[in-house]
Residue frames as qw, qx, qy, qz and C-alpha x, y, z in Angstrom:
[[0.060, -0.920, -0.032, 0.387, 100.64, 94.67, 104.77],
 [0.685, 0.716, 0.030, 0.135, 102.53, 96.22, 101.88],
 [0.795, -0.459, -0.022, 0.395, 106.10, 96.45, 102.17],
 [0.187, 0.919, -0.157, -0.309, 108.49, 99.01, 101.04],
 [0.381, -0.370, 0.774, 0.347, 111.13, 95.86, 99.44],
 [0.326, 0.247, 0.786, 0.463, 108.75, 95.10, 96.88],
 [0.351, 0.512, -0.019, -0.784, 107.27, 97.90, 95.14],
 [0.617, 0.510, 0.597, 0.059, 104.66, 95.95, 92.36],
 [0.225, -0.468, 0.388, 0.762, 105.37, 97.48, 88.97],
 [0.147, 0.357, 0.816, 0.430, 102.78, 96.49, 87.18],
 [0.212, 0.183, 0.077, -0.957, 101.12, 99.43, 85.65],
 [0.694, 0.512, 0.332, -0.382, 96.94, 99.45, 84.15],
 [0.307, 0.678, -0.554, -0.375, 99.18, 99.97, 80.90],
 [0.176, 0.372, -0.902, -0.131, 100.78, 96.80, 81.05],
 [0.393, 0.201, 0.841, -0.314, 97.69, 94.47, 82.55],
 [0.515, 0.643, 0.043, -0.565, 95.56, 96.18, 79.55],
 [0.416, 0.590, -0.640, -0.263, 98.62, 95.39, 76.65],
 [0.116, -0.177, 0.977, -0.027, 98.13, 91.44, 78.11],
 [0.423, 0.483, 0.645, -0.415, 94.62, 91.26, 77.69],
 [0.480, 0.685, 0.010, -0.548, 94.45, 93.08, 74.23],
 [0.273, 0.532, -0.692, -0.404, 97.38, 91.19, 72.75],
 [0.057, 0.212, 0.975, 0.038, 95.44, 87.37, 74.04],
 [0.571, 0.300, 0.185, -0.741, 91.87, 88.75, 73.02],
 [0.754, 0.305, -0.157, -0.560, 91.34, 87.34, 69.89],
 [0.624, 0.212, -0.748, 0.081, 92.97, 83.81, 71.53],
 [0.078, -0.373, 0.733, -0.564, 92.00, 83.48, 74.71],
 [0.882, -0.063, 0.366, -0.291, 89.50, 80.83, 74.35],
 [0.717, 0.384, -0.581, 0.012, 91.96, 78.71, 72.65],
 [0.053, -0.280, 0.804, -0.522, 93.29, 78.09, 76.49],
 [0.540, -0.246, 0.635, -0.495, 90.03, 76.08, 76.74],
 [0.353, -0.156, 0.922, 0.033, 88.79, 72.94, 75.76],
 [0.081, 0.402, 0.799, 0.440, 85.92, 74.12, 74.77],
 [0.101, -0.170, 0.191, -0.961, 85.00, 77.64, 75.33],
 [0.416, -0.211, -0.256, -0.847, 81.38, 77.53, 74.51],
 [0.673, -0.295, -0.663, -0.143, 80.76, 74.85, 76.94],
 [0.379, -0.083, -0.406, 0.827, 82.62, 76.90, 79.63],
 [0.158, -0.127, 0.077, -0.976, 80.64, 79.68, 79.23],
 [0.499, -0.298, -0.629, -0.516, 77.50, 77.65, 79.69],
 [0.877, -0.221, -0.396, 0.155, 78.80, 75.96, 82.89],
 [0.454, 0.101, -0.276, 0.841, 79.79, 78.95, 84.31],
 [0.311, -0.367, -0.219, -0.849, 77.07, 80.95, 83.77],
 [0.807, -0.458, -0.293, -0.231, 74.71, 78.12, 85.48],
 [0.637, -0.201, -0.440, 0.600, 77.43, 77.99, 88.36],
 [0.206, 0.026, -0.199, 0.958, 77.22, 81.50, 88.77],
 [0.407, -0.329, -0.448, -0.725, 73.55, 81.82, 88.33],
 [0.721, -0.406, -0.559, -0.064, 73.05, 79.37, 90.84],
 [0.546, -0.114, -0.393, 0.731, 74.42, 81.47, 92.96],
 [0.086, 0.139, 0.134, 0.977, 73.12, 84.43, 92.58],
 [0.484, -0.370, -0.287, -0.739, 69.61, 83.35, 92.65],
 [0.525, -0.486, -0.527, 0.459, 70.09, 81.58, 96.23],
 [0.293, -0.194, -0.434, 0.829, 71.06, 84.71, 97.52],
 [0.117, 0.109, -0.037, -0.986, 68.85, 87.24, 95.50],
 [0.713, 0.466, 0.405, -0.333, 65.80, 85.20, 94.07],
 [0.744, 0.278, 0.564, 0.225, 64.91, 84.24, 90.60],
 [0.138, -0.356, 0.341, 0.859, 65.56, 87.68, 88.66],
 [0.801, 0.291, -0.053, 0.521, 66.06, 88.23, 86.33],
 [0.502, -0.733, -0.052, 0.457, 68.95, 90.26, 87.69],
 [0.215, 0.975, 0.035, 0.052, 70.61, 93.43, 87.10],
 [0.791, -0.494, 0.183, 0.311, 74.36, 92.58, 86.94],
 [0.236, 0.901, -0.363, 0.012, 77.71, 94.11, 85.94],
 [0.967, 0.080, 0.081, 0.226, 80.56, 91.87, 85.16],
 [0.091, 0.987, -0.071, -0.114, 83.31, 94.25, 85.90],
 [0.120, 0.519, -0.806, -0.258, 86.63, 91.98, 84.01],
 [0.875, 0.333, 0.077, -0.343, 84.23, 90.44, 81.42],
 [0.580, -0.046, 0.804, 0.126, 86.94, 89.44, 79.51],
 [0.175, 0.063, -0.548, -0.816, 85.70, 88.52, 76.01],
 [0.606, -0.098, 0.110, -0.781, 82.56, 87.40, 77.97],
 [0.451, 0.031, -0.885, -0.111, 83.17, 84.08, 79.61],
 [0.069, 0.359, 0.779, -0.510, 80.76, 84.66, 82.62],
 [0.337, 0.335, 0.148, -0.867, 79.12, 87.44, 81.35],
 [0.440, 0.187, -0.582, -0.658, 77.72, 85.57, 78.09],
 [0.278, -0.174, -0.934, 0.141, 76.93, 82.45, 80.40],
 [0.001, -0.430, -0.578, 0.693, 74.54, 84.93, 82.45],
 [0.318, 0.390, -0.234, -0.832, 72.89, 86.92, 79.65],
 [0.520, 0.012, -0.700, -0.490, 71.61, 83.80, 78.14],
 [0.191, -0.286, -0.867, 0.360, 70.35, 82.99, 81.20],
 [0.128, -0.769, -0.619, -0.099, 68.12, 86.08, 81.13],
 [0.352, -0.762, -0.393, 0.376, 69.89, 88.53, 82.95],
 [0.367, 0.861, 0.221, 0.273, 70.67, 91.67, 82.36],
 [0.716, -0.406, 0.179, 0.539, 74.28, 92.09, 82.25],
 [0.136, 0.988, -0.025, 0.063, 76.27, 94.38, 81.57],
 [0.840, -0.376, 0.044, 0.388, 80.38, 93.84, 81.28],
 [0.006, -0.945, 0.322, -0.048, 83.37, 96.29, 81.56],
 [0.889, -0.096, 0.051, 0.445, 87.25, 95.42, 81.22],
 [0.420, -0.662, 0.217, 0.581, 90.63, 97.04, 81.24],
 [0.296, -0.236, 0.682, 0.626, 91.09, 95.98, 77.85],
 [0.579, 0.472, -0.073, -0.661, 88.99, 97.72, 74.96],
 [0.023, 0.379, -0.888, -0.259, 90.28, 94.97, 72.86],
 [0.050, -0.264, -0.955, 0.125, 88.55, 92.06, 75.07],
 [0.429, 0.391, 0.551, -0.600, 85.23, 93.92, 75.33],
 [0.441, 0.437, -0.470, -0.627, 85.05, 94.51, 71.49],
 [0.373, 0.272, -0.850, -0.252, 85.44, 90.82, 71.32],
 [0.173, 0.211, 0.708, -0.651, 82.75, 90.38, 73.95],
 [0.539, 0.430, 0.069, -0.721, 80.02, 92.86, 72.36],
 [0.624, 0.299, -0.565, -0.450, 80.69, 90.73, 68.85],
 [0.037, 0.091, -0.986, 0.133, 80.37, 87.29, 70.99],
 [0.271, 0.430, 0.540, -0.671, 77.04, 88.57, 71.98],
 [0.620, 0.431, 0.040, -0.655, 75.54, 89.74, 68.99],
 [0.345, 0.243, -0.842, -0.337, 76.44, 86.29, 67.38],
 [0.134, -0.157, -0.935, 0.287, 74.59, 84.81, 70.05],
 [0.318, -0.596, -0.509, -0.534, 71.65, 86.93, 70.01],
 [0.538, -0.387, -0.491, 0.565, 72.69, 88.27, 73.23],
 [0.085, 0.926, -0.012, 0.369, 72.43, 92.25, 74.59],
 [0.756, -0.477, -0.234, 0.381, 75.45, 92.94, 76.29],
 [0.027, 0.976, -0.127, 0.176, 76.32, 96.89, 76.87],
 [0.685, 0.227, -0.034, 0.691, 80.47, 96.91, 76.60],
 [0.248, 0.911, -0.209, 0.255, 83.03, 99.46, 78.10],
 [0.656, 0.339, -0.438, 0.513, 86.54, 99.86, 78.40],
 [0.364, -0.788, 0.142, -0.475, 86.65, 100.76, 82.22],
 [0.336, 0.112, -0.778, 0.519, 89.14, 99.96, 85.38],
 [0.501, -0.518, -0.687, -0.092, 87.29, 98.34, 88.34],
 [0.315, -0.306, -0.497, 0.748, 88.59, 101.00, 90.41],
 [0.014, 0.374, -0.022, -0.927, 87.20, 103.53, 88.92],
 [0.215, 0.412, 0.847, -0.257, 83.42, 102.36, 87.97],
 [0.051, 0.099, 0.358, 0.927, 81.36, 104.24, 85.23],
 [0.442, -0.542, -0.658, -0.279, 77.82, 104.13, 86.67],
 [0.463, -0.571, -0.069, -0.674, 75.81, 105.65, 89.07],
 [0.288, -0.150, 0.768, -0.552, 75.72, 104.72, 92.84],
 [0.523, 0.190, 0.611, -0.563, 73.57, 101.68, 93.80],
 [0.540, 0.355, -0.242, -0.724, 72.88, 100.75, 89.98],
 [0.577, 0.176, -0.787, -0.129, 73.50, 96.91, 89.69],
 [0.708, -0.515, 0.040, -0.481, 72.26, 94.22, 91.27],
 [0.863, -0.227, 0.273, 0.358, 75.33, 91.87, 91.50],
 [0.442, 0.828, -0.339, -0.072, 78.45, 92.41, 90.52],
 [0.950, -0.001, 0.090, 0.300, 81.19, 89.46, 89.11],
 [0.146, 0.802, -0.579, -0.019, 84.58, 89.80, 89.21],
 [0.995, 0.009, 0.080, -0.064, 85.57, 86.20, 88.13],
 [0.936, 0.260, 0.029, 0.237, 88.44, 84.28, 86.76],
 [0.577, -0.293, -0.120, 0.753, 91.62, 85.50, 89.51],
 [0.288, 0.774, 0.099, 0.556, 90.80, 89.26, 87.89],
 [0.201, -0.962, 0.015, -0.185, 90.89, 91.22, 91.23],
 [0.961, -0.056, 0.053, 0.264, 94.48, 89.58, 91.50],
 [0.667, 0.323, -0.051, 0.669, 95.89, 90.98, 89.29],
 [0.080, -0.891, 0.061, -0.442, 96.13, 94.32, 91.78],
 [0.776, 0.022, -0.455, 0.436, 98.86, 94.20, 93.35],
 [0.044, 0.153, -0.527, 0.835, 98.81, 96.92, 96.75],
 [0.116, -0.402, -0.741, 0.525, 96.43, 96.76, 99.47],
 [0.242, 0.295, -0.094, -0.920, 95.32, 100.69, 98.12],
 [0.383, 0.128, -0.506, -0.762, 94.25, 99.32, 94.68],
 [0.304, -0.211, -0.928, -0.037, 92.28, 96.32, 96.23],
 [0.015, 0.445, 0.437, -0.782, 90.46, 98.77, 98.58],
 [0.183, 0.356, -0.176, -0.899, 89.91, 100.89, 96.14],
 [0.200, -0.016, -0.898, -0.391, 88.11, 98.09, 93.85],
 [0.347, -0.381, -0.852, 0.097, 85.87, 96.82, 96.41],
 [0.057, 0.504, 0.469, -0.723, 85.06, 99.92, 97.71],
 [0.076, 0.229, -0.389, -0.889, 83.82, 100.91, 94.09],
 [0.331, -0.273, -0.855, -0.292, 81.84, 97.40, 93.71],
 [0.096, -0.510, -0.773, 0.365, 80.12, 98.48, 97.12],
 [0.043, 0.481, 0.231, -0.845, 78.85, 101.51, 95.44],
 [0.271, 0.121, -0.677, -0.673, 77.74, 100.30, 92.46],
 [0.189, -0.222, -0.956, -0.027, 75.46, 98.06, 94.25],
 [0.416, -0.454, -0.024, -0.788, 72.35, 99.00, 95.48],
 [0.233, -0.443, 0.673, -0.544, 71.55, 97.62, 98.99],
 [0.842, 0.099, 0.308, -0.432, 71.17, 94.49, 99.40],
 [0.590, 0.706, -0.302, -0.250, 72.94, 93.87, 96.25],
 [0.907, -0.242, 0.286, 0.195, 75.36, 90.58, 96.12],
 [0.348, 0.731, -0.489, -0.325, 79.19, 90.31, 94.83],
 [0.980, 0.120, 0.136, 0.082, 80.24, 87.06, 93.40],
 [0.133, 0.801, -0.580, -0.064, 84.44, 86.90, 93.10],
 [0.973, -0.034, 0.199, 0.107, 86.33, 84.22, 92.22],
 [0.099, 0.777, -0.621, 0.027, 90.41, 83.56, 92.58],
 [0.718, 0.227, -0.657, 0.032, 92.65, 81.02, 92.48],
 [0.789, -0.532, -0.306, 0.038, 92.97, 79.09, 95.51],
 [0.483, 0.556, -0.417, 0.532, 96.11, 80.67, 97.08],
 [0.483, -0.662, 0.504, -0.271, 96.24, 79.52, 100.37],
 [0.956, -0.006, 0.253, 0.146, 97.09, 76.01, 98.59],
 [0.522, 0.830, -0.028, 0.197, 98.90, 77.85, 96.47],
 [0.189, -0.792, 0.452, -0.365, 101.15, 80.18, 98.67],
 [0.892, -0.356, 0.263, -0.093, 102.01, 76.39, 100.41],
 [0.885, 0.075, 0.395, 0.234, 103.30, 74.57, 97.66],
 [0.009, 0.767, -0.285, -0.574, 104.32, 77.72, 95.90],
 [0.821, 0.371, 0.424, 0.090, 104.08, 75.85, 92.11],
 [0.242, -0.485, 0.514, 0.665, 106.74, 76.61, 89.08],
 [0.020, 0.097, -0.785, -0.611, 104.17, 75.51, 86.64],
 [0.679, 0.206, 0.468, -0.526, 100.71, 74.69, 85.83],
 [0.569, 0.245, 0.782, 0.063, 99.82, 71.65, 83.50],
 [0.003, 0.020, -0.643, -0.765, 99.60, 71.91, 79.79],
 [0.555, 0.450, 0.620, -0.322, 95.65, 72.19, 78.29],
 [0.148, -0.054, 0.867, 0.473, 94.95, 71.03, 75.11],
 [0.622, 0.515, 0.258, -0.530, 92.34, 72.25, 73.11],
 [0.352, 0.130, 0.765, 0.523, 91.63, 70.49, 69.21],
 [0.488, 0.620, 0.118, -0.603, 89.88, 72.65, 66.70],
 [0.839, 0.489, 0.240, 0.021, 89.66, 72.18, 62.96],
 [0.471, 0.713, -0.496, 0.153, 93.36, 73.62, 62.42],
 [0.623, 0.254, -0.643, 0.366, 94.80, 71.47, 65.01],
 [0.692, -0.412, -0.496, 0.324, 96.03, 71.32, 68.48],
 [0.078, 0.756, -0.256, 0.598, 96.60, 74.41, 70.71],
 [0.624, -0.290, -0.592, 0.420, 98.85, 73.77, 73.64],
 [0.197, -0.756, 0.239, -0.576, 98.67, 76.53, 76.83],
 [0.711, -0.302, -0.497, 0.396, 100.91, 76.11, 79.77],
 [0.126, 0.906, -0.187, 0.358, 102.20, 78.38, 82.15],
 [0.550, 0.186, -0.460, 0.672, 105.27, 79.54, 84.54],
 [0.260, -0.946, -0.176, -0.075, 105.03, 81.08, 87.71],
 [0.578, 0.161, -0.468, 0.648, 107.99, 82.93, 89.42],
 [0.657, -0.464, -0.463, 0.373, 108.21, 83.87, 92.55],
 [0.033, 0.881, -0.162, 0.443, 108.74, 87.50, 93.86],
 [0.375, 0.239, -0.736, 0.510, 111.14, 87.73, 96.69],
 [0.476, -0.339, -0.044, -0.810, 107.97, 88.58, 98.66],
 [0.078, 0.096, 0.976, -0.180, 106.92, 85.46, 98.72],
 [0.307, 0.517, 0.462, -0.652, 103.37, 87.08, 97.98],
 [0.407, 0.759, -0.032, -0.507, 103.43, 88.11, 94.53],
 [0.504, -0.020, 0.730, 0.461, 104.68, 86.06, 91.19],
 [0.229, 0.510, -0.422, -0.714, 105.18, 86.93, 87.79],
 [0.726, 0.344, 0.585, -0.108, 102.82, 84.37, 85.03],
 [0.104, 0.331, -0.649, -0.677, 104.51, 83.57, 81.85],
 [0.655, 0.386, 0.593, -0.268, 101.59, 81.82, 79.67],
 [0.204, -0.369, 0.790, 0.445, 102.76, 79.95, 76.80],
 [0.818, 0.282, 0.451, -0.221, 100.66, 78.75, 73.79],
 [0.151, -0.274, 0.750, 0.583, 101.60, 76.86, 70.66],
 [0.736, 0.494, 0.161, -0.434, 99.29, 77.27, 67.86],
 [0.747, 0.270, 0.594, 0.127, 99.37, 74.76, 65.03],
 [0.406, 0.794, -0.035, -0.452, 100.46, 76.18, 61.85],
 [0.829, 0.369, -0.322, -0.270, 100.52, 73.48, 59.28],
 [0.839, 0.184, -0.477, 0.187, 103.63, 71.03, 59.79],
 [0.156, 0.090, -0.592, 0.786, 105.34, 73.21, 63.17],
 [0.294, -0.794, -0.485, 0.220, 104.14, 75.66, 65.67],
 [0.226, 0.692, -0.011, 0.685, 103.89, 79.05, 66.25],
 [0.547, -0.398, -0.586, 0.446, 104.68, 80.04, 69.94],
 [0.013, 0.711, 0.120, 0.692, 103.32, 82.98, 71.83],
 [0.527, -0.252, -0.654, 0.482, 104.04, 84.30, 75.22],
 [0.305, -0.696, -0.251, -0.599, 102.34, 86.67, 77.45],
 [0.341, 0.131, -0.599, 0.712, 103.14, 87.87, 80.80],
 [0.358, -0.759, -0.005, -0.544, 101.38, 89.63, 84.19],
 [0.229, 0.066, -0.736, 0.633, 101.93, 89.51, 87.75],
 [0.680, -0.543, -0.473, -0.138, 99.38, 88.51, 90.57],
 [0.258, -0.415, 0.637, -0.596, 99.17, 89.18, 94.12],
 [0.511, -0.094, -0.854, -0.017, 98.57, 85.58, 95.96],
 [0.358, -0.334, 0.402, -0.773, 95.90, 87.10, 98.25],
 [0.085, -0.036, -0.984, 0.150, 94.60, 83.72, 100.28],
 [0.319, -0.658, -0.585, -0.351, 90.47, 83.82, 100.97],
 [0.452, -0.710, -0.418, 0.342, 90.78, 85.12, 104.66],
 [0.179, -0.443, 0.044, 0.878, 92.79, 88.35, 103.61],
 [0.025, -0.337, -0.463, -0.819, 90.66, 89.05, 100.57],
 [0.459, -0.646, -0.610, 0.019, 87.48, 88.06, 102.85],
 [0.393, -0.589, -0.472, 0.525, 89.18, 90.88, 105.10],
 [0.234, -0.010, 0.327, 0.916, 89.66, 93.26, 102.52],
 [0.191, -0.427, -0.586, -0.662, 85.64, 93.05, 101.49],
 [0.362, -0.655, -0.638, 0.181, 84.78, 93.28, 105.02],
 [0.376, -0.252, 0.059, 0.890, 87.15, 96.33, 105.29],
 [0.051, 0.341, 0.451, 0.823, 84.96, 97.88, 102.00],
 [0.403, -0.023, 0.168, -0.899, 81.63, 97.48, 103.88],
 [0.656, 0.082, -0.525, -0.536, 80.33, 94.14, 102.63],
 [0.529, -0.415, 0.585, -0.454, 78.88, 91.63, 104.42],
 [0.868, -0.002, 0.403, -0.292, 77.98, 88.23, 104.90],
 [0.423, 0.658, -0.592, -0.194, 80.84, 86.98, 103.36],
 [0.753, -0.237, 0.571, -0.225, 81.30, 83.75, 102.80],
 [0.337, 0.489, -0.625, -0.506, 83.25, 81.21, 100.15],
 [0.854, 0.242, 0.197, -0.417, 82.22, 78.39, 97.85],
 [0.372, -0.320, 0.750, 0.444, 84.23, 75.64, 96.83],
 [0.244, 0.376, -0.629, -0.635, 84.37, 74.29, 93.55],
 [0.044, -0.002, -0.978, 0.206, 83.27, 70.79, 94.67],
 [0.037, 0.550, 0.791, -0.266, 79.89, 72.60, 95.49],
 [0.389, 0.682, 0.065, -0.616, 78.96, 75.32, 93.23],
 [0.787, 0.338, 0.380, 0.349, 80.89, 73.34, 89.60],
 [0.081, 0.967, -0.242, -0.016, 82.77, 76.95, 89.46],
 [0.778, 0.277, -0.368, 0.427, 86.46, 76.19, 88.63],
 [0.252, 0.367, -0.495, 0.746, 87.70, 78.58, 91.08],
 [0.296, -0.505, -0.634, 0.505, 86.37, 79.12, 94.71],
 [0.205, -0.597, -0.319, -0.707, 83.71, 82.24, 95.08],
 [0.089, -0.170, -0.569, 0.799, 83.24, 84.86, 97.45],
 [0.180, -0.732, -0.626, -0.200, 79.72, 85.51, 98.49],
 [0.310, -0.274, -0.265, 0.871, 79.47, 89.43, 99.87],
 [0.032, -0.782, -0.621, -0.035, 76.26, 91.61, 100.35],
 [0.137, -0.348, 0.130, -0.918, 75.76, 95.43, 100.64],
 [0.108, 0.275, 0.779, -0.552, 74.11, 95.75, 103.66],
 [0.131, -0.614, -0.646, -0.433, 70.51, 96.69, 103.10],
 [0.265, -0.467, 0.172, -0.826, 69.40, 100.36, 104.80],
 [0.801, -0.484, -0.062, -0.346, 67.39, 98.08, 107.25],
 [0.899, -0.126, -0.291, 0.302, 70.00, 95.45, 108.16],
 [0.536, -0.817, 0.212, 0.018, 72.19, 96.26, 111.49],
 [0.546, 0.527, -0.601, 0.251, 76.66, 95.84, 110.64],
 [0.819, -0.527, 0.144, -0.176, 77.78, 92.97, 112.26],
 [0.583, -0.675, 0.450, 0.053, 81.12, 92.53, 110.69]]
């Protein structure tokens, strides 16, 4: 439950102005983007078509990003569609696509607040810690009660966050350097976490040094997270309306993060919880 000692202060404003100012770097944080996005896609596919069949499938990617799931799924066939806080990162989406010979309709839209029609998608992803970064109980409602209206019955969501009941244990000050080589050189990316007094909520400094000829150039970028553990998000999507919920380690789907499985019911199918 939300508390009145820690009012969250992150505004859309400021989650937006992190996302636009790491667009046109934020696959430098991997090793190799384009192999990510492959190896995501087929992790997330495989998922999708257990639950729904073979598709192809009607799906909305609703914090694409510059389109690291969404570009993995679209070259799989399906017909995706991806939305983000940050105009920035979709721009840099749409032009990932058409390099790739990809269609992938682009807008600038918060997941709370959904541009589409009731019932229009058949899955919808919210991947890589995004629904995180809300940080009250309201705006997490509010999300998930949008994604269950976009769906059409039946319809599956696929979410994926950092683990944070391991997390919330050990409560980390850091995450491990990654190290990507391109033709100008090494880029390092680490981050910081701090701690709110909460104990719930931490602030992510994310650190890269780009090569630039004999030094480095160093950039930093902030947001804050809520550290919502699987069994309170899991209670949040039951809370929306969604069912059959149920997560997926990493170990067994090759997603990096754990993944919630969650259905609209289907007009025929009886709530059980």
């Amino acid at each position: 439950m939300d508390t009145p000692r820690d009012t969250p202060k992150d505004t859309p404003e400021d989650i937006r102005g992190f996302y636009d100012e790491l667009a046109h770097r934020y696959d430098l944080m991997y090793a190799d983007w384009d192999a990510s996005v492959t190896r995501q896609g087929r992790a997330l596919d495989t998922l999708l078509t257990a639950a729904l069949g073979p598709g192809p499938h009607t799906v909305l990617d609703n914090a694409c990003g510059i389109g690291t799931q969404a570009l993995g799924l679209a070259a799989l066939g399906h017909r995706v569609t991806g939305t983000d806080l940050s105009p920035v990162s979709v721009a840099r989406a749409a032009g990932e696509a058409a390099g790739r010979g990809l269609g992938l309709p682009v807008a600038a839209a918060d997941m709370r607040a959904l541009p589409f029609a009731d019932a229009s998608f058949d899955a919808v992803v919210c991947a890589d810690n995004a629904l995180p970064h809300l940080l009250t109980a309201t705006d997490v409602r509010t999300a998930l009660a949008e994604t269950l209206r976009v769906l059409r019955p039946g319809g599956l969501l696929l979410l994926s966050t950092r683990p944070y009941g391991e997390l919330l244990r050990t409560r980390p000050l850091s995450e491990a350097p990654h190290v990507r080589t391109g033709p100008d050189g090494r880029t390092i990316t680490f981050q910081l976490w701090h701690w709110h007094p909460d104990g719930e909520r931490y602030d992510l400094e994310l650190f890269q040094l780009l090569p630039t000829g004999e030094t480095w150039t160093t950039r930093t970028s902030r947001a804050t997270y809520w550290a919502l553990p699987q069994e309170r998000t899991t209670e949040f999507a039951r809370e929306a309306g969604l069912r059959d919920t149920l997560w997926h380690a990493p170990q067994d789907t090759g997603f990096h993060q754990p993944v919630l499985t969650a259905r609209r019911p289907d007009h025929r199918d009886h709530w059980t919880g």
